[in-house]
Every structure is written in structure tokens, then in C-alpha cells.
N, C-alpha and C positions, 0 to 999 in steps of 0.2 A: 220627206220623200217616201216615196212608197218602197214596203219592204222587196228586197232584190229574188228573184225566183231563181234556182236551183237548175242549173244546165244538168242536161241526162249526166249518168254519172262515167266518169273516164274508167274507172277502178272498182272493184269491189274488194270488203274485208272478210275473210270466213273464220268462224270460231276465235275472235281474238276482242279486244275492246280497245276503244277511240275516245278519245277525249278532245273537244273542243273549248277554249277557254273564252269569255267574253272581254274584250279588251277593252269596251266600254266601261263599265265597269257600273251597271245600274240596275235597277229591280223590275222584274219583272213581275206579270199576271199570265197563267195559261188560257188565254181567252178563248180560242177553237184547237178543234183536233179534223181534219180530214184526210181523207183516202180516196186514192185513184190506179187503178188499171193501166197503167202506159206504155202497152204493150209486151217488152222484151223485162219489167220490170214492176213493181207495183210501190207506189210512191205515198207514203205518209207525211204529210204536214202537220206541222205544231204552231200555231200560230200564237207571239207571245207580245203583249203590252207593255211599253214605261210604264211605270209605276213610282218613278223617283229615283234617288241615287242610291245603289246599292251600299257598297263600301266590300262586302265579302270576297266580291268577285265571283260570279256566276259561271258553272263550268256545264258543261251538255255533257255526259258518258255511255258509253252503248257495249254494256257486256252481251257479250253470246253462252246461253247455258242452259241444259233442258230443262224439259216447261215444270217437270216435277221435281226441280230442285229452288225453284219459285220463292218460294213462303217461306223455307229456309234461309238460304242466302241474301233475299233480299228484302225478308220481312213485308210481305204483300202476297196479293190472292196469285193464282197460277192464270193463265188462260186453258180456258176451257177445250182448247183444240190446236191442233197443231203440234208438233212431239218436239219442237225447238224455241224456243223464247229468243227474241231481242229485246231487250230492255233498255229500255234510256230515261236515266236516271238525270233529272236537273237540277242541281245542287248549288246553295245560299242566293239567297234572294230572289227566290221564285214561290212566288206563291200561288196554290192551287185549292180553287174553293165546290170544285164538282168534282164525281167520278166518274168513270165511265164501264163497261163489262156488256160487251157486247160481241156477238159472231159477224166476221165480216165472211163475202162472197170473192174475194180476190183470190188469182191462182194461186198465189205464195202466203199472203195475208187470212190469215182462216178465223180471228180472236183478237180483241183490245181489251186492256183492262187498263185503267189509270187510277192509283190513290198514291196516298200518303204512308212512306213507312212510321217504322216508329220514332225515329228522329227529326219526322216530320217533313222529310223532304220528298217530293214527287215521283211515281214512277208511270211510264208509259210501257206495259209490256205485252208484244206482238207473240202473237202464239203462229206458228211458221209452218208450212208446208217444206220439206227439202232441207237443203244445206244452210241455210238463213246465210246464204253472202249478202252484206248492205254496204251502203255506203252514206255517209254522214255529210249533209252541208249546210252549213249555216253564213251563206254568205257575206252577212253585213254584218258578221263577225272576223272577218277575214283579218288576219294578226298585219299585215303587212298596209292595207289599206283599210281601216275598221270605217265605218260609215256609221254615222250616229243617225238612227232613227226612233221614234216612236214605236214601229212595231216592226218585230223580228221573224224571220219563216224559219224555223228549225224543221230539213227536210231527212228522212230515212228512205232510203231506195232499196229494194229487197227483191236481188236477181230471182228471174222464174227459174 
């Protein structure tokens, strides 16, 4: 089935972190990263590939914390703009083989940088314009009805 898209978001979180668990329980690949303007909101996509069976259990987390406290805490580059960082960290069995560092043009979105810390695992972090409220969905992770697919949309929405 094709992976499930991400309804606007009901809620946003500000300054706090989210954790999403994968209940399938399989490995993935970071295969694209997109971004879009959706008007009242600016929306990031993480588009993520099977890759086989995990076993670790793959989690999504999304700390909030300024963009210069980066390198420190979470052992990767800063973004280059923005004076607030969201970061989502994807952790065991995801594996990421590019990186990304680039300035985006979106109202709230202003920076992406993705690598590897030093444990090796993923980070995706948005360098922010404002308050960085987001909101986290990954819906064909959803605990209650998990949907086994091939590929997974992990979405970050990030109020203007």
C-alpha cells in the first residue's frame, strides 16, 4: 500500500519532545527528505524504506533546543539559521547513507542539516524561525492500528 499522508495537524507541541515508537518493528533506509509551505504551517517529510526486519525497534524523537546548543548535546553540526532547532532523531534500525546542509526559503523553516551522530544514529535538524511549535505524525505507525508497509512518511509540521 502506499504510505498514508499526514492530515493538517490538530495540535502543536512547543519546547518539549515527542517520541513516536514503530510498532512494526523493521529497518529501515532514509531514502528522501522534502519540504513544503502549507500555508498556516510548513511541513517536512522524511520518507523512509523496508529494509528488512529490525529487531531493535525503531523509535522517531523530536527534541526542541537552541540551534547553538546543537553539537553539543546532540553531537552533529548546528543549522546555519534559525535561532531554534527541531531535531528528530531516528533511532535503531535506520540507516542513513547521505547528508544533507542546506538553507530552506520557508516562513518558519529557514535550515536542514542531516548526519550521523557519533553512535551512529540519524539526525534531521531544522533550524526555525519563532517558537518552533511542531507537531509529529507518522501515520502507518499508528500503535492502535499499525499498517505494514514498505514505505513510511514521517511528517514534522512547524506552526508559522
Amino acid at each position: 500500500p502506499t504510505p498514508s499522508q499526514a492530515p493538517a495537524p490538530g495540535d502543536y507541541v512547543c519546547d518539549d519532545s515527542t517520541t513516536i515508537e514503530d510498532p512494526i518493528g523493521e529497518g529501515w533506509n532514509i531514502r528522501r527528505i522534502d519540504w513544503t509551505n502549507k500555508g498556516k504551517y510548513d511541513r517536512l517529510i522524511v520518507t523512509l524504506d523496508q529494509r528488512g526486519p529490525g529487531g531493535n525497534g525503531t523509535q522517531a524523537i523530536v527534541h526542541v533546543l537552541p540551534a547553538d546548543d546543537v553539537p553539543s548535546t546532540l553531537q552533529v553540526s548546528s543549522p546555519q539559521a534559525g535561532s531554534t532547532a527541531i531535531a528528530l532523531g531516528l533511532f535503531q534500525d535506520v540507516r542513513l547513507t547521505w547528508t544533507l546542509d542546506r538553507a530552506l526559503t520557508l516562513p518558519a523553516l529557514k535550515w536542514i542539516t542531516m548526519e550521523k551522530d557519533n553512535n551512529g544514529f540519524p539526525w534531521i535538524v531544522l533550524g526555525v524561525k519563532g517558537d518552533a511549535c511542531y507537531s509529529l505524525q507518522i501515520p502507518d505507525w499508528t500503535g492502535d492500528d499499525p499498517q505494514p508497509a514498505t514505505t513510511v512518511l514521517v511528517t514534522i509540521d512547524v506552526e508559522h
